[in-house]
N, C-alpha and C positions, 0 to 999 in steps of 0.2 A: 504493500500500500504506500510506504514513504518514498518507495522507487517509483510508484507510477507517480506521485507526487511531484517528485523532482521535477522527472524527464516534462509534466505537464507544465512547471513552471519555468524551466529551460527553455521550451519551447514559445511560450508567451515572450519572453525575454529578446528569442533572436527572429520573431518575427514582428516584433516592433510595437509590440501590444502590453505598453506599459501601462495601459488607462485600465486594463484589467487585472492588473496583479493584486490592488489592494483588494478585491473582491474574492480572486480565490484563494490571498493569506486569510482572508476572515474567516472563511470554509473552513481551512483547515485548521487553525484555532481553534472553532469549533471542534473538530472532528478529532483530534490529536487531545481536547481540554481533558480526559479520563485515561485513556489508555497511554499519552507522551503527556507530561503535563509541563514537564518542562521545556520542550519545544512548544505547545502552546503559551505558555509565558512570555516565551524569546519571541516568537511572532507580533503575539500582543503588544509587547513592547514598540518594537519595529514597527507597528504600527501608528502609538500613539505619537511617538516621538522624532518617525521620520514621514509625514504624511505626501503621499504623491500630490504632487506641483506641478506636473507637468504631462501632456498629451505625446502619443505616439508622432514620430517624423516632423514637429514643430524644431524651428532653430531656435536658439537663443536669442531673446532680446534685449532691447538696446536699455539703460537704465530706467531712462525715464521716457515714454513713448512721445515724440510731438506730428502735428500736422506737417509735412513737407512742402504744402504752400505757405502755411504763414508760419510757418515754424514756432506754435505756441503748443504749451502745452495739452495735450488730450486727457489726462487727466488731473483731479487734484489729489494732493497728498496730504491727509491729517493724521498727526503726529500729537495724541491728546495727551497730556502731560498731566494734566489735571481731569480730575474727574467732571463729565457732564454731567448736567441738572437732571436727578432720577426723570424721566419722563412722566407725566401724568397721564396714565391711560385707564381706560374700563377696566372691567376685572378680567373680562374675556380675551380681551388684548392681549391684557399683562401677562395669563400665565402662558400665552403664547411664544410672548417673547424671554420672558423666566425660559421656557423650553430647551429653547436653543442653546442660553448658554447654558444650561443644566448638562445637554447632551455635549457641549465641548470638555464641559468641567468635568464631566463623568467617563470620559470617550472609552476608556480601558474597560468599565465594564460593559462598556455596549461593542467593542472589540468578543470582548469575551463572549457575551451571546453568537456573535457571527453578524451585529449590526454595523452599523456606522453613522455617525452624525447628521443631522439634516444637511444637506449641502447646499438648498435653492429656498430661497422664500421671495413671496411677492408679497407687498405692501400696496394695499389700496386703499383710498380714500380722497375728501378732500383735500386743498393745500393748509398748513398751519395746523394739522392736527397730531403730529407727532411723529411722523415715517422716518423725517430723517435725523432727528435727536434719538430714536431709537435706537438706527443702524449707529452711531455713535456708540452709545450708550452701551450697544453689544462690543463696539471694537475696542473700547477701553476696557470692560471690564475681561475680553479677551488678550489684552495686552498687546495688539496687532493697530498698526498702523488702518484708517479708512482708506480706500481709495475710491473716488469719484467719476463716475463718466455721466457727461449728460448728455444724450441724445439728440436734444432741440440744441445744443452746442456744437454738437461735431457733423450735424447733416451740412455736408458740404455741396456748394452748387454742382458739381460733378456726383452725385449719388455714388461710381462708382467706387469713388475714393472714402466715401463715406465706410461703406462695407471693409473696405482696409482699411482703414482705423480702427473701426470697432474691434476689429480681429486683432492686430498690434495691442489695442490696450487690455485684453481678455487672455491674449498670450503672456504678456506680463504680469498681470494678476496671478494668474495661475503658477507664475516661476518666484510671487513675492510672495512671502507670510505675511498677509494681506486680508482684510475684510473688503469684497467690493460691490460697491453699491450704485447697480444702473437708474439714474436720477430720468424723469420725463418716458418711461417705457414706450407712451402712449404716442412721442413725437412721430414715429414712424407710421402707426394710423392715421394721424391725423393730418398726413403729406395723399394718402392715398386717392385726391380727390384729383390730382394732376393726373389726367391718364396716359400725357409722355411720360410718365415717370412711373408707373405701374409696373412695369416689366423690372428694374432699378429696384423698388422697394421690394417687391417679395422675393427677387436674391437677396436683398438686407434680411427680409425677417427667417429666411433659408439660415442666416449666417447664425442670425441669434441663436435660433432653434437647436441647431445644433451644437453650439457651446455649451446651450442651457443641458441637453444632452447629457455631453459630453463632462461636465464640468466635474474635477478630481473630487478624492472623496479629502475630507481634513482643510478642504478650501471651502470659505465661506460665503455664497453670492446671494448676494439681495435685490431686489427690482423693484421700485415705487412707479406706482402713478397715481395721478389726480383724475383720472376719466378713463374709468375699469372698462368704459360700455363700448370706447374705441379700442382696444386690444384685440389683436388678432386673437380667435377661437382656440388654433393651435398653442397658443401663448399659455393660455393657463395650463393646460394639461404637463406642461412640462417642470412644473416647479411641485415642488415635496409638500410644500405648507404653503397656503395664504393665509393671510393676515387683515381681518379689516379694521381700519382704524377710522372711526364714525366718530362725529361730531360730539363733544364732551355733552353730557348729561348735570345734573346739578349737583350733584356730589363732585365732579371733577372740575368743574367749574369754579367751586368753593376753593378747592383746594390750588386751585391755581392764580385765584385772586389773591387766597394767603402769601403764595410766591412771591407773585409780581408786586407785592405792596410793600415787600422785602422785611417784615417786622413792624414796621408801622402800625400803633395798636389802633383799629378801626372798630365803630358801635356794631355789633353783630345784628343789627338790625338793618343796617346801611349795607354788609356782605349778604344778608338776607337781599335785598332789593337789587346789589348788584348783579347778584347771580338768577334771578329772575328776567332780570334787561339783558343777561348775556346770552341768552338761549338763543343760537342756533349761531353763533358765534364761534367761528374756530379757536384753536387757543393762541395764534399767532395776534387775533383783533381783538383777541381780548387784550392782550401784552401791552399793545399801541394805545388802546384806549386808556389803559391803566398809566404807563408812560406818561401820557399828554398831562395826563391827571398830577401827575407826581412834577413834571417842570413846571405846568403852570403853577404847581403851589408856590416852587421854589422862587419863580421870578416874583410872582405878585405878592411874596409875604402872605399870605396865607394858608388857615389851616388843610389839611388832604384830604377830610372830610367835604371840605366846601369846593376844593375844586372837583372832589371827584361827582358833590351832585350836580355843577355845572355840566361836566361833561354828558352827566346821564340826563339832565335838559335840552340838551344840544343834541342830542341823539334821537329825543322822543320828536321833543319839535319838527323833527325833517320828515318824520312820519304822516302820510296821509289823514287826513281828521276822522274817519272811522276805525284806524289801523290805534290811532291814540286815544281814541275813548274804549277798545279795549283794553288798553292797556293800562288802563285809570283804573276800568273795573276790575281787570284780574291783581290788581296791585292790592286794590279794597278787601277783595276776597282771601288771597294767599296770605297779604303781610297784614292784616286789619289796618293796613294805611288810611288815615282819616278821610275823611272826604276832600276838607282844605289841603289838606298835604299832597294829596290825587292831582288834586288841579293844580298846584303849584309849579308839577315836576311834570305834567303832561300836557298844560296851554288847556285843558278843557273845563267847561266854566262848572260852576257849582250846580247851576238850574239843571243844564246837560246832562250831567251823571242823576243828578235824581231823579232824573226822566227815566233815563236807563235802565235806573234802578228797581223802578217800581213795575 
């Protein structure tokens, strides 16, 4: 049995079929983990410690991959030194992404079943809700540099060259110990309306498909987009886990005003009310609003309380005058906001709402 072993991993060896070795050492880790146990150890090891990086008959790339027309970089490189801001995500999110790095941090005993690591996730949702503080969040806490490509960056006006890029910076991923994360998936959809350019793009998404494929096992690749509904069909089928990441709910809302208000003790009545105005609010607009809120205090000498209910007036006011008389009444209702206090922060008169009301 360890002889037909061999000769079978020999033979993957000298016909260039390195993209399959990590799969049938798992096998035999497995297979060897009772009756060899100490070559399923030594395998295991081998595994965790030297993960494949790289694709059969690819060359070696160049450090850092750039465009040969403008010669800028194709991707970016974060190098996080400090830790990012835990992300604030749903619950369903989170143990999502708990997962992954569970299955990095664990990998030896998921060797030892005969598994191996997620290797593909896609990230969808909105812009500002957390996709790519995540992909972060997993590369520090993985101890791995990010690496970036964005899509709607590197479509170049030759399509052709586009497709060799993408393949340059997917080659080099795969030869860095590296987390890498394809920024805009959906750029490539949303070119498909050019029909000279039809034939160009689905060689592009030919190219993706099969890196997503193809992609080593102990490498970690990630995909976001903001509009899941333009993705090629073939696209999702090819990645291990998605991931969605929907708009904050009121519990994560709270907790992200807490953030952004950075310690500033505020009336729990006023985060009661701001997290009601913030619904359906990404967490990026929530950020900015909270922001404006915090320099206007600072210029105008005033307290953060007061700027922040200006802003939340400056918000309702732009609202259509049906859109702001419910919002008077669900304020009455939710936070037993008074009635003058309804009309204060919503422009709608006292008689209005008791109209409403009755």
């Amino acid at each position: 049995m360890v002889d037909a072993d061999l000769v079978h991993l020999a033979r993957l060896a000298l016909a260039g079929k390195t993209d399959e070795v990590p799969t049938t050492l798992r096998k035999l880790a497995r297979r060897y983990r009772d009756s060899r146990p100490h070559i399923s150890t030594a395998l295991v090891d081998m595994l965790r410690e030297s993960p494949m990086r790289s694709t059969a008959g690819r060359a070696a790339v160049e450090a850092q991959p750039i465009d040969q027309e403008s010669r800028l970089p194709l991707v970016r490189h974060s190098d996080f030194k400090l830790q990012p801001v835990d992300p604030i995500l749903g619950n369903s999110t989170w143990r999502s992404i708990r997962q992954i790095l569970e299955e990095y941090s664990n990998s030896q005993l998921l060797y030892k079943a005969g598994l191996a690591p997620t290797r593909t996730a896609l990230f969808i949702g909105p812009p500002g809700v957390g996709k790519t503080l995540s992909a972060q969040w997993l590369a520090y806490k993985l101890n791995l540099p990010l690496l970036t490509l964005d899509l709607s960056s590197v479509m170049s006006s030759f399509l052709g060259r586009t497709g060799v890029n993408v393949r340059r910076v997917l080659d080099y991923a795969k030869n860095t110990p590296s987390v890498l994360l394809i920024d805009e998936l959906d750029a490539v959809a949303k070119r498909r309306d050019d029909a000279t350019e039809l034939g160009e793009l689905k060689r592009l998404v030919t190219v993706l498909l099969q890196e997503i494929d193809n992609w080593p096992e102990g490498s970690l690749l990630l995909a976001a987009s903001n509009h899941e509904e333009l993705l090629d069909p073939a696209i999702w089928r090819r990645f291990e886990m998605t991931i969605t990441f929907p708009l904050p709910e009121d519990e994560e809302i709270n907790r992200a005003l807490v953030q952004f208000l950075d310690g500033t003790p505020i009336k729990t009545d006023l985060i009661e009310l701001l997290t009601q105005l913030c619904k359906g609010m990404s967490f990026s607009r929530i950020e900015r609003e909270v922001m404006q809120a915090r320099r206007s205090s600072a210029i105008n000498q005033i307290p953060l309380e007061n700027a922040l209910v200006e802003r939340i007036k400056d918000g309702i006011f732009a609202l259509p005058t049906s859109k702001r008389i419910e919002t008077a009444l669900h304020l009455m209702r939710s936070l037993k906001i008074s009635q003058r206090r309804a009309s204060e922060l919503t422009g709608v008169s006292r008689d209005t709402l008791r109209k409403h009301q009755s």
